[in-house]
C-alpha positions as CSV (number, residue, x, y, z in Angstrom):
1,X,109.7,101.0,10.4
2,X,112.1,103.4,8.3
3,X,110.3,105.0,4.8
4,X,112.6,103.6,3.0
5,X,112.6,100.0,4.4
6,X,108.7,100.2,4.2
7,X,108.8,101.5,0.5
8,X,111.4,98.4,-0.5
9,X,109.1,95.7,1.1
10,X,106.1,97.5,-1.0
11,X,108.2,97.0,-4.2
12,X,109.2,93.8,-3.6
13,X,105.3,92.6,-2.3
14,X,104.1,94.7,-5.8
15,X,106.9,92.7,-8.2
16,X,105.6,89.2,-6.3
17,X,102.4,90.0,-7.1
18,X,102.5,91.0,-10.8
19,X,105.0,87.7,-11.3
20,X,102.3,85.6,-9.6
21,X,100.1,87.1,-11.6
22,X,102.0,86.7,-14.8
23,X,102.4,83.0,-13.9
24,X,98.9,82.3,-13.2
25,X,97.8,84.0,-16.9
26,X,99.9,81.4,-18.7
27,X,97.9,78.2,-16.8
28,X,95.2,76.4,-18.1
29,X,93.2,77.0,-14.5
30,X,91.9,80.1,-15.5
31,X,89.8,78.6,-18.5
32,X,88.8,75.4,-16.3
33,X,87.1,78.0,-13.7
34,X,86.5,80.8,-15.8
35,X,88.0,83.4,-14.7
36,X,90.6,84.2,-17.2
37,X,89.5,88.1,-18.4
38,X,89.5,89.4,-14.8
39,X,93.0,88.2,-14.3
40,X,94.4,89.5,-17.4
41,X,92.9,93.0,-16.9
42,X,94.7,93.0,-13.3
43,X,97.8,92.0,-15.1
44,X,97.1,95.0,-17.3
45,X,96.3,97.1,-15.1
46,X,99.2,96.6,-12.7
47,X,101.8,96.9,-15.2
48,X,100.0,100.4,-16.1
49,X,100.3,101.2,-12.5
50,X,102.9,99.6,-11.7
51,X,105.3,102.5,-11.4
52,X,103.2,105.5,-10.2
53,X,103.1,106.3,-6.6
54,X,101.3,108.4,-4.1
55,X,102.5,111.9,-3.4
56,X,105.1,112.4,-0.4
57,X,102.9,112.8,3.0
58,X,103.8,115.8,3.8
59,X,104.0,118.1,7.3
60,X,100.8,119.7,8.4
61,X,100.6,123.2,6.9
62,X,98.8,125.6,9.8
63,X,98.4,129.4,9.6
64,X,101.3,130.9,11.5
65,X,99.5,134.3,12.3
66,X,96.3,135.7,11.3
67,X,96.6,138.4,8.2
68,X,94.0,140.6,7.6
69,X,95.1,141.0,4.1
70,X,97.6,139.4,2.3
71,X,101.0,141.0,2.5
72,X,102.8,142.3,-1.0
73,X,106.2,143.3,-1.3
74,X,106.5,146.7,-2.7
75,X,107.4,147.5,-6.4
76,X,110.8,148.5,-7.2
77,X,111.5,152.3,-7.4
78,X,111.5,153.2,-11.4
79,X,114.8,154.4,-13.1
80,X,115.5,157.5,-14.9
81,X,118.0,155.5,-16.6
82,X,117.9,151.6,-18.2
83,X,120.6,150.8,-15.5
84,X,121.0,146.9,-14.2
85,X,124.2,147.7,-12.4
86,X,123.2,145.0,-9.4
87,X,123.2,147.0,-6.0
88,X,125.6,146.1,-3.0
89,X,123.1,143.6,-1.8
90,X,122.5,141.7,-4.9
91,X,126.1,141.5,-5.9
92,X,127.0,139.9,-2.3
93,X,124.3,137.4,-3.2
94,X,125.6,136.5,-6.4
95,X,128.6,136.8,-5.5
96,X,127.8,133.7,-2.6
97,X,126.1,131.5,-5.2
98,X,128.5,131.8,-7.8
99,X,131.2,130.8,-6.1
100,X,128.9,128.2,-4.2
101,X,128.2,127.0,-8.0
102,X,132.0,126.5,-8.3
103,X,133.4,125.2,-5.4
104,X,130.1,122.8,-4.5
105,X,127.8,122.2,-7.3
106,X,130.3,121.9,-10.9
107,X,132.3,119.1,-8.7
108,X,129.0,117.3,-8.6
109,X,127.5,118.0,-11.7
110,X,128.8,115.3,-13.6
111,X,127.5,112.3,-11.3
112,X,124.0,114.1,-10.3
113,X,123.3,114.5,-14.4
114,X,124.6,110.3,-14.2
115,X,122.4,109.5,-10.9
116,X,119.3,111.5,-12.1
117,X,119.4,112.9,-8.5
118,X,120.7,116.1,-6.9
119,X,122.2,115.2,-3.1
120,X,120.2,116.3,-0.5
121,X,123.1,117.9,1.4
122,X,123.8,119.9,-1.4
123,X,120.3,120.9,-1.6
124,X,120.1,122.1,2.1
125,X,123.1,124.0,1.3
126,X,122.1,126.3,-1.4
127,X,118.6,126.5,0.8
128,X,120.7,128.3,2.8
129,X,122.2,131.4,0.8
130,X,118.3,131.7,1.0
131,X,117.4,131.4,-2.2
132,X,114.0,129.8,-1.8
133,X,113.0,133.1,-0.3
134,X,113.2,135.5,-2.2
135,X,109.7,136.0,-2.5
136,X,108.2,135.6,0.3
137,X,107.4,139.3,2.0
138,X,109.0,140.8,5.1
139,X,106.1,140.5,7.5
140,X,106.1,136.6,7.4
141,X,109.8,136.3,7.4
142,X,111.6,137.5,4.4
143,X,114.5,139.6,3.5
144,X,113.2,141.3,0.6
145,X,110.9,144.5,1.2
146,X,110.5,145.1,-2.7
147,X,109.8,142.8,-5.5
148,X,113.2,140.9,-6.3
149,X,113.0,139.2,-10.0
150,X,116.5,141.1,-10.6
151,X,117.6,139.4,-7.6
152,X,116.6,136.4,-8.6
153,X,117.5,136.2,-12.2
154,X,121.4,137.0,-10.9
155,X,121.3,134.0,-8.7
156,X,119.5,132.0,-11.3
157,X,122.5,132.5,-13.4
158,X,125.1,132.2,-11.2
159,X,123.4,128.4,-9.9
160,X,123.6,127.7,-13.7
161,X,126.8,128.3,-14.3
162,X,127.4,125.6,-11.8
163,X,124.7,123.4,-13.5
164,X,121.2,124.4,-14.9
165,X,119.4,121.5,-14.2
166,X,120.8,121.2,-10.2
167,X,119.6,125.1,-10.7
168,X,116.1,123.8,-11.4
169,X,116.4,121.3,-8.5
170,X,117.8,123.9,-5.7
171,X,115.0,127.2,-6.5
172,X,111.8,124.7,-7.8
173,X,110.5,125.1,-4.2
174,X,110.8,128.6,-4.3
175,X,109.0,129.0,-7.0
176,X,105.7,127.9,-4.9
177,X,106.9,130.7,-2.1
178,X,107.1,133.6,-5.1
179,X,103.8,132.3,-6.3
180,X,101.9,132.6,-3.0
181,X,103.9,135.6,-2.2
182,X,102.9,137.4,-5.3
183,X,98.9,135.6,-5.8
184,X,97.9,134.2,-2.7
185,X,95.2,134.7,-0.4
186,X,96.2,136.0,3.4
187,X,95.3,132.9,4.5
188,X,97.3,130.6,1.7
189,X,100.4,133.3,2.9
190,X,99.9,132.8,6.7
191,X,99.5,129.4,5.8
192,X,102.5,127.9,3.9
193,X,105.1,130.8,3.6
194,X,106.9,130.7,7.2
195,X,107.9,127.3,6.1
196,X,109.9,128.6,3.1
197,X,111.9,130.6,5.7
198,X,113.5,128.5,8.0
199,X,116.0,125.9,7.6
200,X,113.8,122.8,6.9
201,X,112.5,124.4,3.5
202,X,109.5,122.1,2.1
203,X,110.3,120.6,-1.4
204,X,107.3,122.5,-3.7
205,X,106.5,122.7,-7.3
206,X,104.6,124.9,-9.6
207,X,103.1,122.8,-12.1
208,X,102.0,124.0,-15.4
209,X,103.2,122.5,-17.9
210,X,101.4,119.2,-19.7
211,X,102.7,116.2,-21.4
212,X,101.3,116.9,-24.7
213,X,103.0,118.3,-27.7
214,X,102.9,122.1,-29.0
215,X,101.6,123.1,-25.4
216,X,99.8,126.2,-24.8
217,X,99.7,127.7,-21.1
218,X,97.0,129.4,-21.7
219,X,95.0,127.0,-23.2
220,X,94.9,123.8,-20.3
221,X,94.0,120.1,-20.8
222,X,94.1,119.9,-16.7
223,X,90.1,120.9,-15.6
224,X,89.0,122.4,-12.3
225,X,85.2,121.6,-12.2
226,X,83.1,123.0,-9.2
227,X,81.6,120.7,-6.9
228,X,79.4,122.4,-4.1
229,X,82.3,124.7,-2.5
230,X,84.9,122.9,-3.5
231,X,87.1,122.5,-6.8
232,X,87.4,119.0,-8.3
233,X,90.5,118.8,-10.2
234,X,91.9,116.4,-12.8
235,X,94.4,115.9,-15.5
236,X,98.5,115.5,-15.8
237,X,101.6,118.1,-15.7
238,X,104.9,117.2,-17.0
239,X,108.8,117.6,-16.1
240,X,108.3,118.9,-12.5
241,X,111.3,119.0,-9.9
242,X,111.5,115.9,-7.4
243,X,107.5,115.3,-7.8
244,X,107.6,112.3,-5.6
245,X,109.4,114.5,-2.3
246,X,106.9,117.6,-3.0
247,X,104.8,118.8,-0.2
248,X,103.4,121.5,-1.9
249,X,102.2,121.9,-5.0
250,X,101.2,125.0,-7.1
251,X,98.2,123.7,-9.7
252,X,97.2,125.6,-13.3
253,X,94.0,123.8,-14.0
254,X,91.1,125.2,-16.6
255,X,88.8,126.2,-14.1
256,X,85.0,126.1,-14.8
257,X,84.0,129.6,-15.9
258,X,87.1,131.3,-15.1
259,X,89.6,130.2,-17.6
260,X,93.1,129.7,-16.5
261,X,93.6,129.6,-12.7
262,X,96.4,128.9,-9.5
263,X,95.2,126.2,-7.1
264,X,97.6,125.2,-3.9
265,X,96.9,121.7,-3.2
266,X,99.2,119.7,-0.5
267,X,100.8,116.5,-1.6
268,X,98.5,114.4,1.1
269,X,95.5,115.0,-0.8
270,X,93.6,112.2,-2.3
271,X,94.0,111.6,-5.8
272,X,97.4,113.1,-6.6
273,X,100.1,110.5,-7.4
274,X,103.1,110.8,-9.4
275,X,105.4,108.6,-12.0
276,X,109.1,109.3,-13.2
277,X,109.4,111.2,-15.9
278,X,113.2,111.1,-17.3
279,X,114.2,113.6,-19.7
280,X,117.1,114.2,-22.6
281,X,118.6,117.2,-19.9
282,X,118.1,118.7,-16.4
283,X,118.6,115.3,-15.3
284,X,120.0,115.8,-11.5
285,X,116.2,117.4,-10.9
286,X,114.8,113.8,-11.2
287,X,111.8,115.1,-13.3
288,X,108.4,113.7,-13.1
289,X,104.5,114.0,-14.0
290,X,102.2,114.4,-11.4
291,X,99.1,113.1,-12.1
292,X,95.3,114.6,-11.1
293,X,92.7,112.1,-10.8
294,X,89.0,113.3,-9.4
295,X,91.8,115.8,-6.4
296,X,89.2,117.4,-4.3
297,X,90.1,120.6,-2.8
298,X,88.4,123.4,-0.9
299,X,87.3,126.6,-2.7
300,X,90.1,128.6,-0.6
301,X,92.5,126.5,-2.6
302,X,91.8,128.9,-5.3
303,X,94.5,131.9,-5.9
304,X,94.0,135.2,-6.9
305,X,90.2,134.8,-7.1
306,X,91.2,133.1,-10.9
307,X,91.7,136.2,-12.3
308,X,93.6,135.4,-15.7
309,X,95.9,138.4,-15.6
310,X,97.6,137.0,-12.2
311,X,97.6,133.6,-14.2
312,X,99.3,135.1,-17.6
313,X,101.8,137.0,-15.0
314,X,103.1,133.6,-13.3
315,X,103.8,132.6,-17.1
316,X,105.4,135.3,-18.4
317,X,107.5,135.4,-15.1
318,X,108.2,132.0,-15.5
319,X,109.7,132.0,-18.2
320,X,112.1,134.8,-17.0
321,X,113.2,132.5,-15.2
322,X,114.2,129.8,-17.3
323,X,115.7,132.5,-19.1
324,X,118.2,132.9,-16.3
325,X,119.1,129.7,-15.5
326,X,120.3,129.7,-20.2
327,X,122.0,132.7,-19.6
328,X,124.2,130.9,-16.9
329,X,124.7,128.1,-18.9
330,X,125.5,129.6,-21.9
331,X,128.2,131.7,-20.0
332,X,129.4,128.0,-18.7
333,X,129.9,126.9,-22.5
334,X,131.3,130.5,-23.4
335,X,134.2,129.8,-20.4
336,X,135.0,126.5,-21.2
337,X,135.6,126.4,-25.2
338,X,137.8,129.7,-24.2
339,X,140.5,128.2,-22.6
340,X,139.9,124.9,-24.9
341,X,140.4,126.5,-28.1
342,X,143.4,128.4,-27.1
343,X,145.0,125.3,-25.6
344,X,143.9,123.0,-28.6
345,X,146.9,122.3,-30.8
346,X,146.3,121.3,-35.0
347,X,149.2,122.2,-37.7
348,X,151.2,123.5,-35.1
349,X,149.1,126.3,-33.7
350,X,146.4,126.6,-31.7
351,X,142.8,125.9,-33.4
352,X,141.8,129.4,-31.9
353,X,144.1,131.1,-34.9
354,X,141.8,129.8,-37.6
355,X,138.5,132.4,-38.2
356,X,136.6,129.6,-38.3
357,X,137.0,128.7,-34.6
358,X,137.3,132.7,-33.5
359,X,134.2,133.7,-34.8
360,X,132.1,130.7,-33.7
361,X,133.4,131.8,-29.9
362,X,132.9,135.5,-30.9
363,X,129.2,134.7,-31.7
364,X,128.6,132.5,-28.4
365,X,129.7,135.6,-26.3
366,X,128.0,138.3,-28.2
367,X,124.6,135.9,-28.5
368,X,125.3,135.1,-24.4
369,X,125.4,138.9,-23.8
370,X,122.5,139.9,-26.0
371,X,120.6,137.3,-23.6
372,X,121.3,138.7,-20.8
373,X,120.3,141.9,-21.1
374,X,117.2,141.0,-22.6
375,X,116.4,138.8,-19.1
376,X,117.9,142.0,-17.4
377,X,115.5,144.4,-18.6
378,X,112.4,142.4,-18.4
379,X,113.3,141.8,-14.7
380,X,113.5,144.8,-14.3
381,X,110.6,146.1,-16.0
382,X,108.7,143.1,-13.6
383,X,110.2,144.6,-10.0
384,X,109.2,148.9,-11.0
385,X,105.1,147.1,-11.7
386,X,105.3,147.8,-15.2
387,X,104.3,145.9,-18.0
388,X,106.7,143.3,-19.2
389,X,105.0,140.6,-21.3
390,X,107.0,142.2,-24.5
391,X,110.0,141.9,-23.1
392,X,109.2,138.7,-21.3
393,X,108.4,137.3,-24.8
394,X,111.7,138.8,-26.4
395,X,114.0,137.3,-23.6
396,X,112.2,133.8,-24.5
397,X,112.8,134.3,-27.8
398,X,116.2,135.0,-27.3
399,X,117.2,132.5,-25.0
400,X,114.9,129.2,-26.6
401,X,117.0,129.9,-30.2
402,X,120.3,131.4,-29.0
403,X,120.8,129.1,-25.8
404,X,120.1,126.0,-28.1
405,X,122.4,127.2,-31.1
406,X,125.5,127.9,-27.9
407,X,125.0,124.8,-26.6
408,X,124.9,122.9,-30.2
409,X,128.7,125.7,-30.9
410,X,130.2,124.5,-28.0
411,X,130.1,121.0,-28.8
412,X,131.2,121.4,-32.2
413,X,134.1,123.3,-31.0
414,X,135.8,120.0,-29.0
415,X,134.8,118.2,-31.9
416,X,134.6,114.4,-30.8
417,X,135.8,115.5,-27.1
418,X,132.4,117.6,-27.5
419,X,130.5,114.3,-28.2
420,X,131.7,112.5,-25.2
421,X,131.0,113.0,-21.0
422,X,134.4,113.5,-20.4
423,X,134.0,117.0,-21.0
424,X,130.6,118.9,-19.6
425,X,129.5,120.7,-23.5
426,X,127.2,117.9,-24.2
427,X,125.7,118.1,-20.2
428,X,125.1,122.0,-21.6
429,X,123.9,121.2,-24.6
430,X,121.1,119.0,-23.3
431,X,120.1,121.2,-20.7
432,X,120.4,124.5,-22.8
433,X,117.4,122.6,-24.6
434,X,114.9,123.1,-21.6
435,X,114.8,126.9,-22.4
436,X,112.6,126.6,-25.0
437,X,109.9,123.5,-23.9
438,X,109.8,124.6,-20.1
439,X,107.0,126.6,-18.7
440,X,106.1,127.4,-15.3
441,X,108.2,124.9,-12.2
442,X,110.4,128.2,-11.8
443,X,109.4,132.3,-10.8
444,X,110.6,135.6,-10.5
C-alpha cells in the first residue's frame, strides 16, 4: 500500500472515530451504563492529539567506514588584511545559486509561501549545487578541505534572494551535516555523514529552539536525564524545517550535570512525534514542533562529550546563518523598490525625485551593506579558528533590527501595492522577521 494511501485511510478511520465519539457524548447511554467520564476524556484527548503524528520512518543509518577519530576540516589560513573578496571557487558557487535563485526558486516563491510547502523537485535541485555539504569533511566525501562558513554565508544569501524561507527549506538538512561535521563523535561521522553526500540527501534538522516566549538557548526547558547508559530525553522545539519528512534530527536538551548539550537522535525512535506549526513568514518550509516525550537514546547519542563551548559554538554559528539568509533578502527588497520607485509616476514625475522616497531607498542599501559585512567578518573570523562570539552577536544585532526595519521600508514604499501579494515586499517583510526569533535549524 502507497504512504500516502495508507496515511489518508488513517485520517479518515481517526475523523470516524472522534465523530462517533462526538456522537456517542451527546446520548443519554452513557449515564444509563455509567460510563460517561471515560468517554469524554477520550474525546479530549483525541482532539488534543488529534493532529500530531509520528516522526517519518526513516532509512537505516550504518557506519560507512571505521574512523579512528573523528575527521575535522582544517581552519582557514588567517589574513594579514580584513579581506572577504570571495575566491574563484566560492564565487562559481554563488554564482550557481544565485542565478539558480532566479531562474528556479523566485518563479515559485509566490505559490510555495501560498501552499506552505517547498516542491520536492526543487529541493533535489538545489541538493545538487551541493549545498547540504558543505560541512561535511573530505575524508567521508566532501568538497571542502577547510572550514567553509564564508562559503556558506554567500550561498545563504544568494538562496535568499530567491526566497528566505525556501532558503531555510533547501540548507535545514545541512545544518545536521555541519553539526556532526564540526561536533560529532567518529562514529556519529562514519555513521550519518556519507548520506549528506550523495544524491538522495536525508531531510534533517537541528532543533534548538522552544515554543516559549523570550527564549534563551542557553538556558533549555528540553531535559536529558540519565538513565543507566542511556539519555532519556523530553520536552518541545519550535519552527523546525519539514519536521514530519526529517530522518535526522540534531537535539539541544538540558542534560543532567552537564548543562547544554547536542544529542543525534533518528526520527524512528520511540517517543518523538511532531505537529504543524504555521508561522507569520518562512512559510514554503512548512514549519513545525517536534515533540520529546520519555525519547530513549544511547549514551553515544551524545556530541562533543556535552561540553558547553561546542554547544555556545553551534549558537552563535547559527545565528550566522540566519544572518545570511536577511542579508539576501534585504538585497531582494533593495532590487525591487529600485526599479519601482523610478518607474512610479505622482505629479508628473517619478516618486523617486522626492527626498522622501530617495533617502528611504538610500538607507535600505546602506543598512543592507552594513549587514553584510558584519556576517562577512564574523564568518570569517569562524573559518581562521578565532574567536567570533562578538562579532557573531553584532551581525545578530544588525540583521534582527535592520532586516525588520528594510522589510517594514519596502513595503511602505509601494504604498497599498506594498500591502497586497501581488507584489513579493510583504512575502519579505514577513520573512525578514525570522532573523530576530530564529535560533539554531541552520549552521555555518
Amino acid at each position: 500500500m502507497p504512504v500516502t494511501e495508507g496515511k489518508g485511510m488513517a485520517e479518515r478511520s481517526m475523523g470516524f472515530g472522534l465523530r462517533w465519539l462526538s456522537r456517542l457524548a451527546g446520548s443519554d447511554l452513557l449515564d444509563r451504563i455509567r460510563i460517561r467520564k471515560q468517554v469524554e476524556r477520550a474525546l479530549f484527548t483525541g482532539t488534543k492529539n488529534g493532529f500530531r503524528s509520528a516522526t517519518a520512518a526513516g532509512r537505516t543509518f550504518k557506519a560507512a567506514q571505521n574512523l579512528g577519530r573523528p575527521a575535522r576540516q582544517a581552519p582557514g589560513k588567517p589574513r594579514a588584511l580584513f579581506d572577504l573578496s570571495p575566491d574563484e571557487e566560492q564565487q562559481m558557487l554563488q554564482e550557481g545559486v544565485r542565478d539558480f535563485a532566479e531562474v528556479k526558486v523566485r518563479p515559485v516563491a509566490k505559490q510555495a509561501d501560498f501552499d506552505c510547502s517547498t516542491p520536492d523537485e526543487l529541493l533535489a535541485q538545489a541538493n545538487e549545487l551541493g549545498v547540504n555539504m558543505l560541512g561535511v569533511p573530505e575524508e567521508l566525501g566532501g568538497v571542502m578541505v577547510e572550514q567553509a562558513s564564508v562559503t556558506s554565508v554567500l550561498i545563504g544569501e544568494a538562496l535568499a534572494h530567491g526566497d528566505m524561507g525556501i532558503a531555510y527549506a533547501a540548507l535545514a538538512p545541512g545544518a545536521v551535516a555541519t553539526a556532526i561535521g564540526h561536533w560529532g563523535t567518529a562514529e556519529q561521522e562514519a555513521t550519518y555523514l556519507p548520506a549528506f553526500t550523495g544524491e538522495d540527501t536525508p531531510a534533517a534538522a537541528l532543533a534548538i529552539l522552544e515554543p516559549r516566549p523570550l527564549f534563551d538557548p542557553l538556558k533549555l526547558e528540553t531535559k536529558a536525564r540519565r538513565d543507566g547508559e542511556d539519555w532519556v530525553l523530553d520536552g518541545a522545539k519550535s519552527l523546525l524545517a519539514r519536521p514530519g519528512e526529517c530522518e535526522l534530527f540534531v537535539v539541544a536538551a538540558e542534560a543532567e550535570g552537564l548543562g547544554p548539550a547536542l544529542f543525534v537522535i533518528e526520527s524512528g525512535t520511540s517517543g518523538l512525534s511532531t505537529e504543524a506549526e504555521p508561522a507569520m513568514g518562512l512559510r514554503p518550509a512548512a514549519t513545525g514542533k517536534l515533540l520529546l516525550e520519555g525519547v530513549r537514546v544511547p549514551g553515544g547519542a551524545l556530541m562533543a562529550e556535552g561540553k558547553r563551548e561546542a554547544y555556545v559554538e553551534c549558537v552563535q554559528r547559527a545565528r550566522v546563518a540566519w544572518c545570511s539568509l536577511a542579508v539576501g533578502a534585504a538585497q531582494a527588497v533593495l532590487d525591487y523598490v529600485i526599479p519601482y520607485v523610478n518607474d512610479r509616476v505622482a505629479f508628473g514625475e517619478p516618486i523617486s525625485n522626492r527626498q522622501g522616497v530617495a533617502f528611504v531607498v538610500s538607507d535600505i542599501g546602506i543598512e543592507s551593506d552594513g549587514m553584510r559585512l558584519a556576517t562577512y567578518r564574523a564568518a570569517s573570523r569562524a573559518d581562521q579558528g578565532k574567536d567570533f562570539a562578538r562579532e557573531a552577536t553584532l551581525a545578530r544585532r544588525l540583521c534582527a533590527q535592520k532586516g525588520m526595519e528594510i522589510g517594514s521600508q519596502g513595503v511602505q514604499l509601494l504604498g497599498g501595492h506594498g500591502f497586497v501579494k501581488e507584489h513579493p515586499v510583504e512575502r519579505w517583510y514577513r520573512d525578514l522577521r525570522a532573523a530576530g526569533v530564529m535560533e539554531g535549524a541552520l549552521l555555518v
